[in-house]
N, C-alpha and C positions, 0 to 999 in steps of 0.2 A: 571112318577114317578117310581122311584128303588123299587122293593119287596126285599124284605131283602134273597130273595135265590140269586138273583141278586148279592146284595150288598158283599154275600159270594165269589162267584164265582171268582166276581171281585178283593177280598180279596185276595182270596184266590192265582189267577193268579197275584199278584204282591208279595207277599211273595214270591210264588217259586219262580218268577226271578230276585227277590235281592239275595236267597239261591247262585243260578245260578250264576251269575254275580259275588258273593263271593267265589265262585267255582273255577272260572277261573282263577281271582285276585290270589288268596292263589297259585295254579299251578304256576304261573308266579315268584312268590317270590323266593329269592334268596336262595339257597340250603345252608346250613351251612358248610355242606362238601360235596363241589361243585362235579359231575364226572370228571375223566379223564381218557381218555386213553394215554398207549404207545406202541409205535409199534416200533419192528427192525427186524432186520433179522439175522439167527443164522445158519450160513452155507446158506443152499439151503430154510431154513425153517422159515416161520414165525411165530412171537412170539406177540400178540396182548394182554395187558393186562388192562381191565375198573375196576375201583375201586374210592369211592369216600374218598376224603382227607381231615381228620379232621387236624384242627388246633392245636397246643399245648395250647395257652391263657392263659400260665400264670400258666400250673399244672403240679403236675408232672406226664407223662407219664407211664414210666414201674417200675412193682412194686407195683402201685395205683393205676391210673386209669384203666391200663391193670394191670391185675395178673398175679406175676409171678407165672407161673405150669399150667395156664387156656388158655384152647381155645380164639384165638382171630380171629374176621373175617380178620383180616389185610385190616384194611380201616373202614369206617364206612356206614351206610344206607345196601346195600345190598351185597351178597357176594361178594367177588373180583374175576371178571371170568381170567383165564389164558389161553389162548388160543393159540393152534400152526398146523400150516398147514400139517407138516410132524413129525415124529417121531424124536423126540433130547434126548440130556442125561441131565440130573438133576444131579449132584456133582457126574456122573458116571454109575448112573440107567437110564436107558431106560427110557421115557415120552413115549407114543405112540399118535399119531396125536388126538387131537380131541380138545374141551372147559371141562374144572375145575376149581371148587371153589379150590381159594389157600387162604388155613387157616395156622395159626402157634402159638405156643408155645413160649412167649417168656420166657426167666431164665436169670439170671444175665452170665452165662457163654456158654451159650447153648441155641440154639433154635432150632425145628423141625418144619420145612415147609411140611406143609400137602396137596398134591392136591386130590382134593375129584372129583366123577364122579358127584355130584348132585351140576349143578354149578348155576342155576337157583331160589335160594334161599335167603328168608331174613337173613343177617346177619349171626348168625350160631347156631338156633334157630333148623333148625332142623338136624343138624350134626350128620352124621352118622359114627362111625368109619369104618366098614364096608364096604362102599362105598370109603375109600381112595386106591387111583389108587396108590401112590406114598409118602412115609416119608422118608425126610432128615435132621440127625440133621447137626446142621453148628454151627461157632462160630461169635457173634454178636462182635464188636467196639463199643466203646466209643467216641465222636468227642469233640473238647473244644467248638465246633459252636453248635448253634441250627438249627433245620431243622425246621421253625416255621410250614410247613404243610405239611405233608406226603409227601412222595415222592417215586414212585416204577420205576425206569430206568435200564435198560441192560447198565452198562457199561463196559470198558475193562482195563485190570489191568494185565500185565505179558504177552500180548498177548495172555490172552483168556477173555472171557466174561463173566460175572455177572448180575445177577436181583439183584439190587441193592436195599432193604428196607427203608428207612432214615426216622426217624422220635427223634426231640426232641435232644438227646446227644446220637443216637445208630445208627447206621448203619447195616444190614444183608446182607452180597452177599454170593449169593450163584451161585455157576459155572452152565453154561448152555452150551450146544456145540451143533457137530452133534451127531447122533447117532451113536455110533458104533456098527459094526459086527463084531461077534465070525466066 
């Protein structure tokens, strides 16, 4: 016969591993805004950037769901790391090699792409001005297409290269290159 310390014990080890088991389950489920990364090369130097991609569904984008004048992580879940092998120019500033959070400001006429040194962060929660390595402002597009989920790609345009933003009816590129010497 079971003594009811028993009966706990045994209780008590099948709750934890349905907790358990509900643990994993949940882990496994599908991300809302799934990661990605993209990777290219910019001269001699690579350019690796992970960020997860919300969807539009149906809202509107900037202005409302993102504010215009406010910090945005650009992406959603955790910061968007930007990452480059060697030292490249940003719309003419020097980048110096290393990983940053790339945060941005969007405005209906103007955006400022912010790389921060603390790229290891939720969202931008704890955003420090301080800590920006690098601000540029750029000018944002308007597209007649939607971009139904984020999208952050280096592309080239004029024969040079762009980290391309795309989300919703807006696009952001902003120049990326080698670096140059004075």
């Amino acid at each position: 016969m079971l003594s009811v310390r028993n009966i706990l014990r045994i209780s008590l080890m099948v709750v934890l591993g349905m907790a358990f088991t509900l643990g994993i389950q949940a882990q496994d489920q599908k991300r809302k805004s799934p990661p990605i990364e993209t990777k290219a090369m910019v001269g001699d130097a690579s350019i690796t950037i992970n960020y997860s991609a919300p969807y539009v569904k149906g809202r509107t984008i900037f202005g409302d769901l993102e504010e215009w004048g406010e910090l945005w992580r650009t992406g959603a879940n955790e910061a968007t790391v930007f990452e480059v092998s060697k030292d490249i120019s940003v719309e003419g500033t020097t980048l110096p090699a290393g990983k940053y959070a790339l945060f941005s400001i969007p405005n209906p006429d103007k955006w400022t792409i912010i790389l921060n040194s603390v790229f290891d962060q939720w969202g931008h929660y704890d955003y420090d001005q301080g800590k920006d390595v690098l601000r540029v402002d750029v000018t944002p597009s308007n597209t007649d297409t939607v971009t139904e989920q984020m999208n952050i790609a280096v592309e080239e345009m004029d024969g040079k290269q762009y980290v391309v933003i795309a989300w919703d009816h807006t696009k952001v590129p902003f120049e990326v290159g080698p670096a140059t010497t004075n």
